[in-house]
N, C-alpha and C positions, 0 to 999 in steps of 0.2 A: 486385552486378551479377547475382546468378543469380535475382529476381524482377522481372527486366526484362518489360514486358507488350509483345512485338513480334508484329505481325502481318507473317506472310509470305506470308502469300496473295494480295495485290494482285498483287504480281509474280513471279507464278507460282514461288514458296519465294524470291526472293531481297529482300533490303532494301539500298538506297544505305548506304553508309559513308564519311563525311569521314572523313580523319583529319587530323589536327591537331597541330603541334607543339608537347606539353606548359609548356615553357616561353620560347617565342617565338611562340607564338600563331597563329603562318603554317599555312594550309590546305596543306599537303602536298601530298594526293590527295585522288582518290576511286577507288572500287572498289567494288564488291556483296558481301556474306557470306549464305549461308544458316547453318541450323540449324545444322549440321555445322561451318561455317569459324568461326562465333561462338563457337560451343565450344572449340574449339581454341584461339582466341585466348585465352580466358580459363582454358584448362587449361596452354598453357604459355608465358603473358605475352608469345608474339611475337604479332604484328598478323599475321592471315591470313584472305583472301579466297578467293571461289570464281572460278575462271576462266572467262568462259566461254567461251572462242575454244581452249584446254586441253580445258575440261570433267572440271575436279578441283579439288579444293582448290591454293592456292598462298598459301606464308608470304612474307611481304614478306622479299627477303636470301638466299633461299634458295640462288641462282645467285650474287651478286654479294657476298654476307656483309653488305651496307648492311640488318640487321634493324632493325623497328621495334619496341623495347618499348613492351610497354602499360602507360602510369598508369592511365586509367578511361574507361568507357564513358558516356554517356548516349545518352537517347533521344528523340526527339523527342513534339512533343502528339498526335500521329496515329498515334504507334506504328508508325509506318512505314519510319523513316529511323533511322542512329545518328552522334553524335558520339565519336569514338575520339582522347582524347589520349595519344598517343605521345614514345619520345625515338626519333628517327631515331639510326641507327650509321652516316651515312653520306648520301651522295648519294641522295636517294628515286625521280626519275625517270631511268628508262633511259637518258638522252641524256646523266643525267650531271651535268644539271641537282639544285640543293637541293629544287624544290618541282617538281608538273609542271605548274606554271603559272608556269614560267621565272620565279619571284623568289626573289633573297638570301635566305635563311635563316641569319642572323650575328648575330643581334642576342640578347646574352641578359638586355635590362631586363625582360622579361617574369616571371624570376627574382623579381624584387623583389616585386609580389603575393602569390608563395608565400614567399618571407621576413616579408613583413605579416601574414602567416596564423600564421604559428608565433609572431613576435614574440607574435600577441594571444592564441595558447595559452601561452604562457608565461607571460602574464602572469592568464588565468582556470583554470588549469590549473598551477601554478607546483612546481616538487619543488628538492629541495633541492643535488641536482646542475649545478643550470643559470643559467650566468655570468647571461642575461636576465634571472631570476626574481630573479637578487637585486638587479639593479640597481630594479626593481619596487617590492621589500623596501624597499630602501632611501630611496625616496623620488623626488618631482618635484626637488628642490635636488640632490641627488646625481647624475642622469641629467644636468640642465643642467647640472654641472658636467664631466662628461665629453664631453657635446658641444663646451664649449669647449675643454675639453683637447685633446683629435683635432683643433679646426680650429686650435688653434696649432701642434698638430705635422705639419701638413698645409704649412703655409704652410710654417714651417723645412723640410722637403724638396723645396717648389717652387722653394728656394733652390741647391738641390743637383741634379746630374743623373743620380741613381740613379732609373731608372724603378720597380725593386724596390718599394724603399721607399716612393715617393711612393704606388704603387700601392695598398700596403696601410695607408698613412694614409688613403687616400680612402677605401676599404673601411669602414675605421676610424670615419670620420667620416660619412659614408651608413647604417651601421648605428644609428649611439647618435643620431643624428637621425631615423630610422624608430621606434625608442624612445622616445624624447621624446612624438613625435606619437603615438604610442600612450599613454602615460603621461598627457599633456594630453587624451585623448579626441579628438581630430582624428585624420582621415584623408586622406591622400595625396591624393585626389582631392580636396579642398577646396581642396589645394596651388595645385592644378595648374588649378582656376579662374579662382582667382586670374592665373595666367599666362595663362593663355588670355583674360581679360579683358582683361589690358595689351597683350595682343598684337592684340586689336583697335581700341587705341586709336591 
């Protein structure tokens, strides 16, 4: 992040800043940073902007404790604007509201992406500590065997009314199928064509 090429002189030192929720995807806010609040954010991982109705710097949380950690920045093609994905600790707009464009912020399949990420360093990137890398190791026969394992152990707890459990078969069962499709060379979104196809039929 620190050979970011931003131009602040359009607006008079400041640049626009979405932020974004690192794993539910929802646009948060927006707010301006100059030099200074950019700095900061990235010296000490909270999201902070420049105020200007203040006229200082201000960390998101600062008053209310709802800080926003920063995962990463980018930057747009014009060097103008930046993308800030954060994890909110809280209600982000003042009113109390999750986002300040009054929408739900609850959803966390956005997770799953960064689960596909690791999954496929585990498996080009593999060490000898890590459950994935061996299932990898082990082979396409071995992983399709675990996925059937998980959806039979999924099914006997949908028999049962422990939410626990059932919970963490699905879990179970979601992951060593993100596997799979990694191990086959597919990808999720191919999946999910597929649906999208049927659903316009």
């Amino acid at each position: 992040m620190e050979n970011m090429n931003i131009d602040f002189t359009k607006m008079n030192g400041l640049i626009p800043a979405i932020v974004q929720d690192a794993v539910t995807g929802k646009v948060l806010m927006q707010g301006f940073m100059n030099e200074e609040a950019l700095a900061k954010t990235q010296e000490t991982g909270m999201v902070t902007f420049f105020s200007r109705s203040k006229d200082r710097l201000w960390t998101k949380g600062e008053t209310s404790g709802n800080f926003m950690e920063l995962v990463s920045i980018a930057v747009d093609c014009d060097g103008d604007s930046i993308l800030v994905k954060a994890n909110p600790k809280g209600p982000v707009c003042h009113t109390g509201a999750d986002t300040c464009f009054a929408e739900i912020n609850s959803s966390k399949t956005g997770f799953i992406d960064q689960l596909r990420e690791i999954i496929k360093d585990r498996k080009n990137n593999p060490y000898d500590k890590s459950y994935t890398a061996s299932l990898f190791a082990k082979g396409i026969n071995k992983i399709a065997q675990k996925v059937g394992e998980e959806a039979v152990e999924i099914v006997i707890e949908a028999k049962d009314n422990n939410k626990e459990l059932f919970l963490g078969e699905a879990a179970d069962l979601l992951f060593h199928y993100l596997v799979l499709l990694e191990a086959k060379g597919y990808e999720l979104d191919e999946v999910m064509e597929v649906l999208i196809e049927r659903h316009k039929k």
